[in-house]
N, CA, C and O atoms as a Tripos MOL2 file, in Angstrom:
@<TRIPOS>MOLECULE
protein
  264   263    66     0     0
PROTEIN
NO_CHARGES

@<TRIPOS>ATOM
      1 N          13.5370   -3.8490 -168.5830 N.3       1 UNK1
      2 CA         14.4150   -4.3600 -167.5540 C.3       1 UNK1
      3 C          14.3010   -5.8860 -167.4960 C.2       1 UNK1
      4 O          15.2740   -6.6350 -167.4020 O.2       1 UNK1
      5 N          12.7710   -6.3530 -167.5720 N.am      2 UNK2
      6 CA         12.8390   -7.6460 -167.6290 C.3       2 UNK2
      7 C          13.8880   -8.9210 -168.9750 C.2       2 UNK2
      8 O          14.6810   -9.8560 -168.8650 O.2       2 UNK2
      9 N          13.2080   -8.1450 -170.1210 N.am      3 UNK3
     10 CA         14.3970   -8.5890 -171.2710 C.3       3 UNK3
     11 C          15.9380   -8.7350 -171.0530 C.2       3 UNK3
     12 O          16.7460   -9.5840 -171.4290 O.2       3 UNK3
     13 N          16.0680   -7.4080 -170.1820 N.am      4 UNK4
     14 CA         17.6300   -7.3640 -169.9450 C.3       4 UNK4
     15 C          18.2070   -8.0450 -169.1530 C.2       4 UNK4
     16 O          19.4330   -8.1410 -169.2020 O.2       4 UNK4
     17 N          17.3100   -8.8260 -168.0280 N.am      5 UNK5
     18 CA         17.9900   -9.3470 -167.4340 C.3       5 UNK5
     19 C          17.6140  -10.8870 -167.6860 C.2       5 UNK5
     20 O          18.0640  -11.9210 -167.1920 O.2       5 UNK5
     21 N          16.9310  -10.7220 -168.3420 N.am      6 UNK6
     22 CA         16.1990  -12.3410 -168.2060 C.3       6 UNK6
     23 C          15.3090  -12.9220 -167.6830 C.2       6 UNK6
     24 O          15.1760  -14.1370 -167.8240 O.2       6 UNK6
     25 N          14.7280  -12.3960 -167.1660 N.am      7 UNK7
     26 CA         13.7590  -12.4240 -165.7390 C.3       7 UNK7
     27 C          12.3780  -11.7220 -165.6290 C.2       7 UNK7
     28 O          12.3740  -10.5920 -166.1170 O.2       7 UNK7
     29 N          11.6180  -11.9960 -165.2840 N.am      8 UNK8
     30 CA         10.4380  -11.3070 -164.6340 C.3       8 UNK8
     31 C          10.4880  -10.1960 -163.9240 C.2       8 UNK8
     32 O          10.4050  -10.5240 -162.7400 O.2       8 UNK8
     33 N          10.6010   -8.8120 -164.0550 N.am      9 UNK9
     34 CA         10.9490   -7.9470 -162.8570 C.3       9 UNK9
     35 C           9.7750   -7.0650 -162.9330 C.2       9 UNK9
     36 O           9.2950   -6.3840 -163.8390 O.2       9 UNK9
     37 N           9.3230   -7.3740 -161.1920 N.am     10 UNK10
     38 CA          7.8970   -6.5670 -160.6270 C.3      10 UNK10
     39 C           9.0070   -5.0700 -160.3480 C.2      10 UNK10
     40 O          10.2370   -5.0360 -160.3770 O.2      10 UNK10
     41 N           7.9770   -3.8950 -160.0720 N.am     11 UNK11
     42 CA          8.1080   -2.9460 -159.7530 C.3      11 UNK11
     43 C           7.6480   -2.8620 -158.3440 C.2      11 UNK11
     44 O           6.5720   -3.4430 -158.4820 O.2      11 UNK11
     45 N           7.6960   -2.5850 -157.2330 N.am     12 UNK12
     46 CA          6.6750   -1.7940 -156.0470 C.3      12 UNK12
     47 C           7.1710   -0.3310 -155.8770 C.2      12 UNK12
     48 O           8.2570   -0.0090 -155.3960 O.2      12 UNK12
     49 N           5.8040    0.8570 -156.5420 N.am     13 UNK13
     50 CA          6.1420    2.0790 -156.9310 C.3      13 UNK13
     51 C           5.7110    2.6720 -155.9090 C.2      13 UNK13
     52 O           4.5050    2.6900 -155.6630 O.2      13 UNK13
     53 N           6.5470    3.2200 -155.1860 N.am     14 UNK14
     54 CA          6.3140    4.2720 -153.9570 C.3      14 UNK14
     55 C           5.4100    5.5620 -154.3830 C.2      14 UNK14
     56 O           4.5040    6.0410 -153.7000 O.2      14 UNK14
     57 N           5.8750    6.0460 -155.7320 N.am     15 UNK15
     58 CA          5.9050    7.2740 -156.0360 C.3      15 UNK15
     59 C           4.3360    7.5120 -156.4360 C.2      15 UNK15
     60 O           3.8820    8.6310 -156.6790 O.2      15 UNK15
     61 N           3.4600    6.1290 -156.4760 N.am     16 UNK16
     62 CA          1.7480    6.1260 -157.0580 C.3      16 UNK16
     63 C           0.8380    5.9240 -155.4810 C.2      16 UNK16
     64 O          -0.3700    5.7050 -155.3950 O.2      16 UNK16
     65 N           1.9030    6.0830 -154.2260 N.am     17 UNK17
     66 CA          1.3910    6.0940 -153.1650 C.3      17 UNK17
     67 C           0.5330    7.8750 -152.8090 C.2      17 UNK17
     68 O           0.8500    8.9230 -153.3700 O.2      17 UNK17
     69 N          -0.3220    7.7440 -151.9730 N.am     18 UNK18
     70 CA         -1.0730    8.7050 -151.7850 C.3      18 UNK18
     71 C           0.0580    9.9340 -150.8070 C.2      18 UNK18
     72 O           0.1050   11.1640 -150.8040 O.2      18 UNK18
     73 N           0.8440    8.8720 -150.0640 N.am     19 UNK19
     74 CA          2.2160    9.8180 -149.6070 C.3      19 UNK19
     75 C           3.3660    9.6560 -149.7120 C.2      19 UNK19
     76 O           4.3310    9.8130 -148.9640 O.2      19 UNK19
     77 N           3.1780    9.2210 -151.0070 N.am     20 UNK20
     78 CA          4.7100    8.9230 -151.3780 C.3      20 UNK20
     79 C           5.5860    7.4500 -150.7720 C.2      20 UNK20
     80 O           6.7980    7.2430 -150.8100 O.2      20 UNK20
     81 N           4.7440    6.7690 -150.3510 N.am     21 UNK21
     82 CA          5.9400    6.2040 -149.5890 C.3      21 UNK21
     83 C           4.6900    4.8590 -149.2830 C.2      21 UNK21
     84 O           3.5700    5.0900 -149.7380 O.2      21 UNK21
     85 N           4.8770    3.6500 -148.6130 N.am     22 UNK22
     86 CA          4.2600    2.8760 -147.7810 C.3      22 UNK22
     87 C           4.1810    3.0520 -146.5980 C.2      22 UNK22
     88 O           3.4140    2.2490 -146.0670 O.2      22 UNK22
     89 N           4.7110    3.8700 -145.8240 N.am     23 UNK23
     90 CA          4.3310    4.4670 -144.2890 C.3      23 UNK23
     91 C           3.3950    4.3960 -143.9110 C.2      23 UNK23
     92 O           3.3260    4.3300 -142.6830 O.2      23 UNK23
     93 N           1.8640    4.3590 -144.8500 N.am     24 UNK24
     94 CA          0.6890    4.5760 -144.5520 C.3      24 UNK24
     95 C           0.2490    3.5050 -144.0220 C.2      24 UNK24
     96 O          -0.1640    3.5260 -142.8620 O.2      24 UNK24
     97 N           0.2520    2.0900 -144.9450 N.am     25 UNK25
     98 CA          0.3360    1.1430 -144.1390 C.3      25 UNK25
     99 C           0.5100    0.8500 -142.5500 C.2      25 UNK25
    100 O          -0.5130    0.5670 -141.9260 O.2      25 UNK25
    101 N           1.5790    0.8970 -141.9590 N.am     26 UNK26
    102 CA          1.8510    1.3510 -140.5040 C.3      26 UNK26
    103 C           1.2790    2.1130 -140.0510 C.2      26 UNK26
    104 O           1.0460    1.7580 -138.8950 O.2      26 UNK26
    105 N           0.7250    3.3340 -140.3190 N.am     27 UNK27
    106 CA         -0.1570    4.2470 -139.3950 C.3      27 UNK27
    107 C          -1.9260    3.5690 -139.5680 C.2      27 UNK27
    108 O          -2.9330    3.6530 -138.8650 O.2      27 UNK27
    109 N          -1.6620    3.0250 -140.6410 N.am     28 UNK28
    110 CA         -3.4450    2.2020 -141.0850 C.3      28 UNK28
    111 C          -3.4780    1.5200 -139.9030 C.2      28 UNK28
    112 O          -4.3280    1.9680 -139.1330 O.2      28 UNK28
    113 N          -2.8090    0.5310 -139.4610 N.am     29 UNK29
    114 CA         -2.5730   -0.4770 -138.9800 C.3      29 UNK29
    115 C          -2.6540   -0.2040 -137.7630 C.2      29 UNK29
    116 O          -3.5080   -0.9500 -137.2850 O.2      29 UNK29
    117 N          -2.1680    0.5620 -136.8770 N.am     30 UNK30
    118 CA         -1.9850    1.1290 -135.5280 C.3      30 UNK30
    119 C          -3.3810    2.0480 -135.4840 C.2      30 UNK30
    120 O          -3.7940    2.1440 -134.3280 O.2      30 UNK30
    121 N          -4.4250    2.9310 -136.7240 N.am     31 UNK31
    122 CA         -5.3740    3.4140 -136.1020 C.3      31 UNK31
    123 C          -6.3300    2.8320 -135.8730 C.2      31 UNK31
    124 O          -7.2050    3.2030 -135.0910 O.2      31 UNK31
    125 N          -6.3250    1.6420 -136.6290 N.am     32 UNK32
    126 CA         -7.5630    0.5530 -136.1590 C.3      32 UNK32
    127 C          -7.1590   -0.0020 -135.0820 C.2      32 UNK32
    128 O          -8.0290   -0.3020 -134.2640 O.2      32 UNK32
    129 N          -6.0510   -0.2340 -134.8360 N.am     33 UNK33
    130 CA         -5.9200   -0.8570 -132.9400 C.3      33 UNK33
    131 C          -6.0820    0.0730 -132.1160 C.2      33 UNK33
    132 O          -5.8270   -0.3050 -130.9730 O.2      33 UNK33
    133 N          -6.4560    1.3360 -132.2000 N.am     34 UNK34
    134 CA         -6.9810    2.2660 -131.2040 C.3      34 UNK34
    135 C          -8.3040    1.8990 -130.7720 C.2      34 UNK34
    136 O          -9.3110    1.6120 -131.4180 O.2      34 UNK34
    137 N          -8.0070    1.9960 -129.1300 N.am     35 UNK35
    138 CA         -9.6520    2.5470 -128.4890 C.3      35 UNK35
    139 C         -10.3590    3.4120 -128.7360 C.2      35 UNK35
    140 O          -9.9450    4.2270 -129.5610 O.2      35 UNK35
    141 N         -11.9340    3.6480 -128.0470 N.am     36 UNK36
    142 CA        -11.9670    4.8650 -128.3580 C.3      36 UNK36
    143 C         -11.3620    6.2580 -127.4770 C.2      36 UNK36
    144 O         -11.6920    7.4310 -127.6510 O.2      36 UNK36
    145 N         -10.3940    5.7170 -126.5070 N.am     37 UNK37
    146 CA        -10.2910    6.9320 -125.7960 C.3      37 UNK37
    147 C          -9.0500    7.3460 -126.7990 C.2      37 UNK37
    148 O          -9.2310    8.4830 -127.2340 O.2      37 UNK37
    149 N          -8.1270    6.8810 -127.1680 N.am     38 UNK38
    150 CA         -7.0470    7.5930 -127.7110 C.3      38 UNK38
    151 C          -7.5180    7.7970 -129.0900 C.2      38 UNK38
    152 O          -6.7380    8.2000 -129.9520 O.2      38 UNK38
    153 N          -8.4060    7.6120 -129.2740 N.am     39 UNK39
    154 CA         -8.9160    8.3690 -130.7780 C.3      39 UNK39
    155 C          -9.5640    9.4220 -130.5480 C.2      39 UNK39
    156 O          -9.5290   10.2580 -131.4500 O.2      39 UNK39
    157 N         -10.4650    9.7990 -129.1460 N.am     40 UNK40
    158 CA        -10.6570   11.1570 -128.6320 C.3      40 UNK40
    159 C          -9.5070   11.9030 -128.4200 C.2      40 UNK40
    160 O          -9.3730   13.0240 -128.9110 O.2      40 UNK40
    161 N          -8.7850   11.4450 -127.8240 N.am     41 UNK41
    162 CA         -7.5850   12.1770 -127.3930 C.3      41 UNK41
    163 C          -7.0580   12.7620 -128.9610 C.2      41 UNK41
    164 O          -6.8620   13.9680 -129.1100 O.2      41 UNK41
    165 N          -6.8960   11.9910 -129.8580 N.am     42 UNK42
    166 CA         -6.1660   12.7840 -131.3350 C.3      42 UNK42
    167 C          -5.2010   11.9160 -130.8730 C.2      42 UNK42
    168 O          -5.2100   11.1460 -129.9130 O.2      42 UNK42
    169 N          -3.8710   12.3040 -132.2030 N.am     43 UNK43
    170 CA         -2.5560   11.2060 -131.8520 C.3      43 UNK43
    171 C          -1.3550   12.1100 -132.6750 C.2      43 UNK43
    172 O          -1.4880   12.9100 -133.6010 O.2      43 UNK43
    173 N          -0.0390   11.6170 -131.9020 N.am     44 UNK44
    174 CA          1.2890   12.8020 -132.2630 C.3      44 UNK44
    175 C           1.9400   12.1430 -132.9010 C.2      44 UNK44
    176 O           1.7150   10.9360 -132.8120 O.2      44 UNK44
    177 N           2.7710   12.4860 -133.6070 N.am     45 UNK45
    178 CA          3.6710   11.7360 -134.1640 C.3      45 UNK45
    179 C           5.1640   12.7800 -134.2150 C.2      45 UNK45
    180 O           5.1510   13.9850 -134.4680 O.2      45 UNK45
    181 N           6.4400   11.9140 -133.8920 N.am     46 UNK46
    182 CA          7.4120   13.0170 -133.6490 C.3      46 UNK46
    183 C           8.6930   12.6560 -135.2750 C.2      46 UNK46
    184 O           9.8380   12.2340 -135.4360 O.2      46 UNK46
    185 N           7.4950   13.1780 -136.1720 N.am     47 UNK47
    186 CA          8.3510   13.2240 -137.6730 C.3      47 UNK47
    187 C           7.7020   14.2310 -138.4300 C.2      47 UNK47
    188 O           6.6150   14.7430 -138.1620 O.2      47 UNK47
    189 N           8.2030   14.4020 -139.0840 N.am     48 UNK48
    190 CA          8.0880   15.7520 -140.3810 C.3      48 UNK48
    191 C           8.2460   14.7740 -142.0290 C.2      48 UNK48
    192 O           8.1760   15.1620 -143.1960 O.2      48 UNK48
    193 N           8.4080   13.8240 -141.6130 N.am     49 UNK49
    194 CA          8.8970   13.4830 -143.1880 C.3      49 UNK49
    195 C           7.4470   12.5050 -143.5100 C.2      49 UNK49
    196 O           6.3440   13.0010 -143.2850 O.2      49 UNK49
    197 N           7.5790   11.0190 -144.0770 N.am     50 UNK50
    198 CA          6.8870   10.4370 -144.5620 C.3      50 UNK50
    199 C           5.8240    9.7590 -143.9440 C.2      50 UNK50
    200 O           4.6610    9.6080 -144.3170 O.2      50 UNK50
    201 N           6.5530    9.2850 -142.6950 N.am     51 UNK51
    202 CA          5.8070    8.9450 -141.6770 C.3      51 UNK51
    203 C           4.4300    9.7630 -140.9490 C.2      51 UNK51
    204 O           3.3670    9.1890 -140.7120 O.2      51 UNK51
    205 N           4.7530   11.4700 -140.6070 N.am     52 UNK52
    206 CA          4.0230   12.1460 -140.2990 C.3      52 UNK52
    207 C           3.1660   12.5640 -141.0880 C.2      52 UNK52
    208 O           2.4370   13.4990 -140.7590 O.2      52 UNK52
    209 N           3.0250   11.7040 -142.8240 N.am     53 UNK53
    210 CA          1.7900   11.9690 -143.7700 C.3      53 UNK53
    211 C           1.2870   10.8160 -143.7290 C.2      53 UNK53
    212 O           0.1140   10.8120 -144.1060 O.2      53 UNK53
    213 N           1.6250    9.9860 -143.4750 N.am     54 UNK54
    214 CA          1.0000    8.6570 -143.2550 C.3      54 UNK54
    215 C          -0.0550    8.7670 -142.1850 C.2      54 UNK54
    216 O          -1.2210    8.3780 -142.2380 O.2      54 UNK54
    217 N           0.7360    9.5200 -140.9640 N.am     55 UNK55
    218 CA         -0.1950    9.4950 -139.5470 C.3      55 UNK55
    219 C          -1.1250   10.5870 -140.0640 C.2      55 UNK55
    220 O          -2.2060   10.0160 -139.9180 O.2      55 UNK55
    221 N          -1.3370   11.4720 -140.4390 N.am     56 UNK56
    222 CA         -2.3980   12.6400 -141.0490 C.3      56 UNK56
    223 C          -3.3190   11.7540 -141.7060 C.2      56 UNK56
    224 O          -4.3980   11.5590 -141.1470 O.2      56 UNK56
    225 N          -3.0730   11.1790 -142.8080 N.am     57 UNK57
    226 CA         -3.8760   10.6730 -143.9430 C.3      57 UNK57
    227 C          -4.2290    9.4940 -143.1320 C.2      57 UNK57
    228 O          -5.0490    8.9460 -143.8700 O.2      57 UNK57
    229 N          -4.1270    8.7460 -142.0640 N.am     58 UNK58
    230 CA         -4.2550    7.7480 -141.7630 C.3      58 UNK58
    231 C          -5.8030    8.2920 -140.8880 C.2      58 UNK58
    232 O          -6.9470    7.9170 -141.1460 O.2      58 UNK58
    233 N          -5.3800    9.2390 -139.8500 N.am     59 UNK59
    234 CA         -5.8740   10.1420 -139.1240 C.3      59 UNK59
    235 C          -7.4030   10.4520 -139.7590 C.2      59 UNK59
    236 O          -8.3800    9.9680 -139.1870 O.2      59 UNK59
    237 N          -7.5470   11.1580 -140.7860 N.am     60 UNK60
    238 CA         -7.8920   12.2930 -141.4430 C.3      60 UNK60
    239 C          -9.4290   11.6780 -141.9210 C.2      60 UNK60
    240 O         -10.4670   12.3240 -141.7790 O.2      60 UNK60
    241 N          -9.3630   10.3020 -142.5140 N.am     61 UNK61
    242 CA        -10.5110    9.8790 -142.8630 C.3      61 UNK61
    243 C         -11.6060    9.3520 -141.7400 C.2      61 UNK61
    244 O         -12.7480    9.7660 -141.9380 O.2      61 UNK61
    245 N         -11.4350    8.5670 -140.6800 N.am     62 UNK62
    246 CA        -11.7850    8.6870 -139.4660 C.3      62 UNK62
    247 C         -12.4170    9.9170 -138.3980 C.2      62 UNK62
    248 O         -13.1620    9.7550 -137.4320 O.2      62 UNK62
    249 N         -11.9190   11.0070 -138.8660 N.am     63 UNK63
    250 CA        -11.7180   12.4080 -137.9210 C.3      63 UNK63
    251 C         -10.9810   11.9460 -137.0460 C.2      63 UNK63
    252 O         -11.6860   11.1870 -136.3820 O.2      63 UNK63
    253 N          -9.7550   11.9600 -136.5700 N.am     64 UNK64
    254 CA         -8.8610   11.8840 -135.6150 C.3      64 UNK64
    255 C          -7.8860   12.8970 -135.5880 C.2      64 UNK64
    256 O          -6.9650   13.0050 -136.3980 O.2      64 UNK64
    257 N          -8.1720   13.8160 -134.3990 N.am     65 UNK65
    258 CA         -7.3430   14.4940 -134.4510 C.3      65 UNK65
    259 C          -5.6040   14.1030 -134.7300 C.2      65 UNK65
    260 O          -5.1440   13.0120 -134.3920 O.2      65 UNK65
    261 N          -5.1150   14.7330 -135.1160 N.am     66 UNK66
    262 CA         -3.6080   14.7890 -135.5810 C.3      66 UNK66
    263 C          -2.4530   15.6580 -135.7450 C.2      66 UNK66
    264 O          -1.3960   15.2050 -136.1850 O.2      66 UNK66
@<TRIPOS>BOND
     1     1     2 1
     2     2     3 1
     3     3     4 2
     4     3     5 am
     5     5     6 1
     6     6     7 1
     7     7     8 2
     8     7     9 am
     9     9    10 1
    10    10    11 1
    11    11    12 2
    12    11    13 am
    13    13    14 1
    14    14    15 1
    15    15    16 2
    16    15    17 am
    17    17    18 1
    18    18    19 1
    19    19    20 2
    20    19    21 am
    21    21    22 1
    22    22    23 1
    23    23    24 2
    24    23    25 am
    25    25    26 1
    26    26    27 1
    27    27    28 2
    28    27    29 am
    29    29    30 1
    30    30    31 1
    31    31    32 2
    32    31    33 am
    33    33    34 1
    34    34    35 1
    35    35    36 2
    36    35    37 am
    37    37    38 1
    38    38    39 1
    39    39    40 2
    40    39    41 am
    41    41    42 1
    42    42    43 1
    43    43    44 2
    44    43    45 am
    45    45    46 1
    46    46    47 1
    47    47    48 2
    48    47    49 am
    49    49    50 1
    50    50    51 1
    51    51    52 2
    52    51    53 am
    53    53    54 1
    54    54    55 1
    55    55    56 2
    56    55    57 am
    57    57    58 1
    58    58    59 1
    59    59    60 2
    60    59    61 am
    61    61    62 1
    62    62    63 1
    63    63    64 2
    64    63    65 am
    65    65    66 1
    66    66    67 1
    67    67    68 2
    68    67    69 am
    69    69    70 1
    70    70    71 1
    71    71    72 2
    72    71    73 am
    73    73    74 1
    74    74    75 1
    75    75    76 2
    76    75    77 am
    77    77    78 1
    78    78    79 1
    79    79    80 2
    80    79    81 am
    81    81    82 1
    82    82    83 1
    83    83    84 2
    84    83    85 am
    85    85    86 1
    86    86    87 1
    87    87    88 2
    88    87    89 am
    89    89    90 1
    90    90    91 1
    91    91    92 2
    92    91    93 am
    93    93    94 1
    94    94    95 1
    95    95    96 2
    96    95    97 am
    97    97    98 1
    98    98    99 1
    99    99   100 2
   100    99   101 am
   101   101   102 1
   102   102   103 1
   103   103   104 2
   104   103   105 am
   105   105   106 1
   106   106   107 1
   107   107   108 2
   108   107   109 am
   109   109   110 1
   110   110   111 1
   111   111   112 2
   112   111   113 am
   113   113   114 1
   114   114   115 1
   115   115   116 2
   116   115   117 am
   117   117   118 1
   118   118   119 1
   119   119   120 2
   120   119   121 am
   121   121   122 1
   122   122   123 1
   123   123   124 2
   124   123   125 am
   125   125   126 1
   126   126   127 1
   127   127   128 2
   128   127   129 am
   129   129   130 1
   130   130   131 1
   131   131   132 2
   132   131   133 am
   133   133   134 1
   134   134   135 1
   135   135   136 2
   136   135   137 am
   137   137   138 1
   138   138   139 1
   139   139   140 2
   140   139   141 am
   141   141   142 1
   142   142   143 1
   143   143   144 2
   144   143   145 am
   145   145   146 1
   146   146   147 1
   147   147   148 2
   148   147   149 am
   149   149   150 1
   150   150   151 1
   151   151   152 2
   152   151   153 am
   153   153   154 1
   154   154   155 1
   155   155   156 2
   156   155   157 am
   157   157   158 1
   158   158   159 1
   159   159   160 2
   160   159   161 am
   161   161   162 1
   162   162   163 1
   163   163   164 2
   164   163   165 am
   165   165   166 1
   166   166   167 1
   167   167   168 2
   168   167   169 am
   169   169   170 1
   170   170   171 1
   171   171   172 2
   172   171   173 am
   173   173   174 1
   174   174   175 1
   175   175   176 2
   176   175   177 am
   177   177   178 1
   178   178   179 1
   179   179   180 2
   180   179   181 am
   181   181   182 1
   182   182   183 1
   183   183   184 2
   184   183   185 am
   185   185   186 1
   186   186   187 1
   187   187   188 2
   188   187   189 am
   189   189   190 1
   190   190   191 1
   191   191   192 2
   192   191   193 am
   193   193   194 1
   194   194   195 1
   195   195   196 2
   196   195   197 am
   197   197   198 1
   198   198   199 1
   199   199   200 2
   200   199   201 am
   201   201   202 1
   202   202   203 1
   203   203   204 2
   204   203   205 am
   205   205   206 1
   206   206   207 1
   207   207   208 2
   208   207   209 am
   209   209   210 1
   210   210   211 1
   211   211   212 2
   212   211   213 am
   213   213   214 1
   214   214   215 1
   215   215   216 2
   216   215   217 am
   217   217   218 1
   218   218   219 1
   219   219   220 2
   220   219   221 am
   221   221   222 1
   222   222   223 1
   223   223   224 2
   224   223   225 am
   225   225   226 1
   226   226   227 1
   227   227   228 2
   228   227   229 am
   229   229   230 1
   230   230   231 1
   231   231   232 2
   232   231   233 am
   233   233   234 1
   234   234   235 1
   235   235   236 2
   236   235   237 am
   237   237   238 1
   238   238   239 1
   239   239   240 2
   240   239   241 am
   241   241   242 1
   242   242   243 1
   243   243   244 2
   244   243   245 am
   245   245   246 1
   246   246   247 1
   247   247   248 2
   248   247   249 am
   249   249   250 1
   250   250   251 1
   251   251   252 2
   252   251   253 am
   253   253   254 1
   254   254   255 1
   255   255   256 2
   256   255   257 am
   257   257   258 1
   258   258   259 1
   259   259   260 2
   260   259   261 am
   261   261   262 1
   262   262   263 1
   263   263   264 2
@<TRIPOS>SUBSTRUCTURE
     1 UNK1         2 RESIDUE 1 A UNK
     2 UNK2         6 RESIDUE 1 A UNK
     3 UNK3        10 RESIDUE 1 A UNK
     4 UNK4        14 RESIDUE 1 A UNK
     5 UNK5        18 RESIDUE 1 A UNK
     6 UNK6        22 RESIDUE 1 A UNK
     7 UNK7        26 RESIDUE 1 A UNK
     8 UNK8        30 RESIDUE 1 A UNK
     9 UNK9        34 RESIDUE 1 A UNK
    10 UNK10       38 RESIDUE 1 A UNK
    11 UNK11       42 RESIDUE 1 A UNK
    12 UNK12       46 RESIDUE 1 A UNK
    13 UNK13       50 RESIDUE 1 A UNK
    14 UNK14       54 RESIDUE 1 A UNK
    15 UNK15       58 RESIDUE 1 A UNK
    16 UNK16       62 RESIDUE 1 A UNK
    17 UNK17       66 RESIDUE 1 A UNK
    18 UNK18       70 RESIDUE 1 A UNK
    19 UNK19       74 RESIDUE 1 A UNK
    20 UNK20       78 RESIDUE 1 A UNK
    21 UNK21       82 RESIDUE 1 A UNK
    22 UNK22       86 RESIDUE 1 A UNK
    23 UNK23       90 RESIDUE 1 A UNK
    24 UNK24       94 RESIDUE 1 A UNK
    25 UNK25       98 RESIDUE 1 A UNK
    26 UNK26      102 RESIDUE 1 A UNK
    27 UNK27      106 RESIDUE 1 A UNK
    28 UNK28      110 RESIDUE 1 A UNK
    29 UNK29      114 RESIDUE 1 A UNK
    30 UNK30      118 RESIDUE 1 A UNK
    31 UNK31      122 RESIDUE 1 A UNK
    32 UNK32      126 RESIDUE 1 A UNK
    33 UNK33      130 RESIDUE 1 A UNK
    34 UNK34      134 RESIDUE 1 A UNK
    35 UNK35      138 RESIDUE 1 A UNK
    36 UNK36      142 RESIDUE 1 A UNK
    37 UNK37      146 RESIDUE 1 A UNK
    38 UNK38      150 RESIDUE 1 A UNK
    39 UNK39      154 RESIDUE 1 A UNK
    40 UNK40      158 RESIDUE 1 A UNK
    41 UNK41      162 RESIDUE 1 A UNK
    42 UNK42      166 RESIDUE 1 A UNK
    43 UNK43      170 RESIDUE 1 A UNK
    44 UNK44      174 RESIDUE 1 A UNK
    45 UNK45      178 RESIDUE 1 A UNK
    46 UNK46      182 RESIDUE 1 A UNK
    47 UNK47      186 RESIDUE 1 A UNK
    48 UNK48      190 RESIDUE 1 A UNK
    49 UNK49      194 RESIDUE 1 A UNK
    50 UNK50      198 RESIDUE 1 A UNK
    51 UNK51      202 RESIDUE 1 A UNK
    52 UNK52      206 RESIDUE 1 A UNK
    53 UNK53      210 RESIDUE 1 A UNK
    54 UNK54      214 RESIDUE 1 A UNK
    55 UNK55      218 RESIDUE 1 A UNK
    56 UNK56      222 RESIDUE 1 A UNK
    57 UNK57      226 RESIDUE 1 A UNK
    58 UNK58      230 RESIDUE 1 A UNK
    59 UNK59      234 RESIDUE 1 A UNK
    60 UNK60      238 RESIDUE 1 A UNK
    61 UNK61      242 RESIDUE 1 A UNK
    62 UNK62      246 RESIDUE 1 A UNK
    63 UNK63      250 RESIDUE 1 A UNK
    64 UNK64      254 RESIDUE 1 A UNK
    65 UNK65      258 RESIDUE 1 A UNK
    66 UNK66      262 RESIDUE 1 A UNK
């Protein structure tokens, strides 16, 4: 692709993400700004898709409920 166009062309590959996606990032990010009470409490998330593997896997290494 780079030849073809002339240019330098980076990739950023979703698909070598642990959930597919960079979502994880954002849920990384928000479980370290937790206290400890809402990390007792566990945490919801109102998605089914990429986002709600992000919040699991984000969750999951910590023990936080999810």
């Amino acid at each position: 692709m780079s030849a073809l166009l002339g240019n330098q062309v980076l990739l950023k590959r979703e698909d070598v993400q642990p959930t597919f996606s960079f979502k994880i990032r954002d849920t990384h990010n928000k479980r370290v700004q937790l206290t400890a009470e809402p990390k007792a409490c566990g945490v919801v998330t109102a998605s089914a898709g990429k986002h709600a593997r992000g919040v699991a896997l984000a969750a999951r290494e910590p023990g936080i409920k999810a």
